[in-house]
C-alpha positions in Angstrom: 72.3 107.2 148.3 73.1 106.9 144.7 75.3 109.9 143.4 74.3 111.5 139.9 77.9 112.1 138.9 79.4 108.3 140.6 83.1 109.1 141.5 85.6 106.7 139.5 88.6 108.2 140.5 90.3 110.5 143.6 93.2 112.3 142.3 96.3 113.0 144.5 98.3 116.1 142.9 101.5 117.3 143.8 103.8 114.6 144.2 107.6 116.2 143.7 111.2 115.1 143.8 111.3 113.8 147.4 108.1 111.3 146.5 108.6 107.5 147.8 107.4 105.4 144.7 107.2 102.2 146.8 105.0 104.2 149.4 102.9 105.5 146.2 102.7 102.2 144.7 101.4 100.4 148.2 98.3 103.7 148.6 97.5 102.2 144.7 97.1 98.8 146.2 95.1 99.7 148.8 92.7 102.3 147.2 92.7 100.8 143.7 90.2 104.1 142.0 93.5 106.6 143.3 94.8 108.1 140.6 98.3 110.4 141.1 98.4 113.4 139.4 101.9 114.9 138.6 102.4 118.8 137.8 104.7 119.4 134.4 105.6 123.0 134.0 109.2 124.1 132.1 109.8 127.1 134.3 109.1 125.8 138.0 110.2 122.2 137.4 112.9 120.9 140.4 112.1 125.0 142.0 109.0 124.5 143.8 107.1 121.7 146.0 105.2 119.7 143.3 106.7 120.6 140.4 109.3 117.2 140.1 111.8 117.7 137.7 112.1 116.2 134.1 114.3 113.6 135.1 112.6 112.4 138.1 109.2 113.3 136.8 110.1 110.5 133.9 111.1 107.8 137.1 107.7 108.8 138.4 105.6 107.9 135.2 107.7 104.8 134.9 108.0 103.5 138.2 104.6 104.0 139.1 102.4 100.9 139.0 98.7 103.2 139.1 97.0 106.1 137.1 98.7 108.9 136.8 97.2 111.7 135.4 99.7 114.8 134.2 98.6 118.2 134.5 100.1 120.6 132.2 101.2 123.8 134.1 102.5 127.3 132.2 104.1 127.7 128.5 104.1 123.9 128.4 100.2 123.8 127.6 101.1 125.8 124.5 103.7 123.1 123.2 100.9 120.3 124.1 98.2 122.3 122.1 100.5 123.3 118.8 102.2 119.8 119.3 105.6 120.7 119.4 107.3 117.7 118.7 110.5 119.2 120.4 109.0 120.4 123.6 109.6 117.9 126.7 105.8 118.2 127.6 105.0 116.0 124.6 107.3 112.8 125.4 105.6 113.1 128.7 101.5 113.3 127.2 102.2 110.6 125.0 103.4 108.4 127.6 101.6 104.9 127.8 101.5 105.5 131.6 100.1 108.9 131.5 96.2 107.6 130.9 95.3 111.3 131.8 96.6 114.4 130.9 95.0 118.0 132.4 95.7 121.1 130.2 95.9 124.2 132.9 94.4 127.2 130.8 93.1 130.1 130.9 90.4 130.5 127.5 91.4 134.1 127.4 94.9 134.5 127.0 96.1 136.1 123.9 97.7 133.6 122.6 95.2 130.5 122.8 94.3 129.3 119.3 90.2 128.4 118.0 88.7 125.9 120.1 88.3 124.0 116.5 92.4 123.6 117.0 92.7 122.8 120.5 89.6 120.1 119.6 91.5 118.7 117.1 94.4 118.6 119.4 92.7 116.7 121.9 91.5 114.3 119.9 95.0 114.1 118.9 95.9 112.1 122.4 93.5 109.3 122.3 93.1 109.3 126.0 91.0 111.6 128.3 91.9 115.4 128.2 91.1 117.7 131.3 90.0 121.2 131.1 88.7 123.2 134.4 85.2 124.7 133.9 86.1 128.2 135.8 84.3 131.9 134.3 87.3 131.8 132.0 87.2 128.4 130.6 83.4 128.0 130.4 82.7 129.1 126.2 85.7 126.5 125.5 84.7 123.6 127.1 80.8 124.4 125.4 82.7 124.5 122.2 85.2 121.4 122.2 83.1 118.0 121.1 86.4 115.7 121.5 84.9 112.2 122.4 88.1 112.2 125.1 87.7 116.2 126.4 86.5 116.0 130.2 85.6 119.2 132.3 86.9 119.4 135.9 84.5 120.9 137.9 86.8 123.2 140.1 87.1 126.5 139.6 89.7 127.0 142.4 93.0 126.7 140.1 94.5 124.3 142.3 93.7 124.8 145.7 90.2 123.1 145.7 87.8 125.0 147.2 84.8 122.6 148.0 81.1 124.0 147.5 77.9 122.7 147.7 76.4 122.9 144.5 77.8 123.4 140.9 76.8 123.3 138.0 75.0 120.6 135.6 77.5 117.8 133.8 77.8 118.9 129.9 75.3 116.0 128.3 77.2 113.3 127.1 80.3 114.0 128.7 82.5 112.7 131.3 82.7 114.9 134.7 85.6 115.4 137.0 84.6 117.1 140.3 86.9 117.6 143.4 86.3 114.9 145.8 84.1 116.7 149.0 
């Protein structure tokens, strides 16, 4: 059965400072469409399970030898969208191993900016940009028009709660759903 929405990637998030790249690196061999995806956040990195910190989080993105897809976490997303040049979250976006990064927001906090400026700052990349399509998030992702701006079709906020039906792709843009 032909899917509407074809799956080119399965995204493993999570991986922290006790992570085996040579064990990583072999699943990539083996299932060449995974895709790792490692969690950047100032606050919790090297405190909680899959939050590495800076220092091993930069082994990670260089020692891996597959996708890896960063997913902005906290007060970081704010540094990635204003593009402060002095925030750690930037050397890591602009990466050339990162091909993906995930910006974890919430539309209505106070201090999010115009979707015109987070647009602008996603095209600002040059390689695909993640936002999840939740109640919250839903007027933003309608607004941005970035060529690279993908919609993750989860609403869960990390903990992945499957469903059985969801809502149309945006036309003319890429989708991200969980994989069932």
């Amino acid at each position: 059965m032909k899917s509407p929405m074809p799956i080119t990637r399965c995204t493993i998030t999570g991986l922290d400072d006790v992570a085996l790249i040579p064990q990583v690196n072999e699943l990539f061999r083996q299932f060449p469409f995974l895709e790792i995806g490692v969690l950047f956040s100032e606050t919790r990195a090297g405190q909680e399970n899959r939050f590495p910190s800076p220092e091993n989080l930069m082994t990670m993105v260089q020692r891996l030898e597959g996708p890896v897809a960063l997913h902005v976490c906290g007060r970081a997303v704010r540094d990635v969208i204003f593009g402060n040049s002095h925030a750690s979250a930037i050397s890591f976006v602009r990466h050339e191993n990162v091909g993906r990064v995930q910006l974890n927001l919430n539309a209505r906090a106070k201090w999010l900016p115009a979707p015109e400026v987070i647009d602008t700052a996603i095209r600002g990349f040059r390689k695909p940009v993640i936002i999840q399509e939740n109640s919250a998030n839903r007027d933003l992702n309608r607004h941005l028009t970035a060529p690279n701006h993908q919609v993750l079709f989860d609403s869960s906020g990390g903990s992945v709660s499957l469903r059985k039906a969801g809502p149309s792709p945006f036309r003319g843009r890429p989708a991200v759903s969980p994989a069932a």
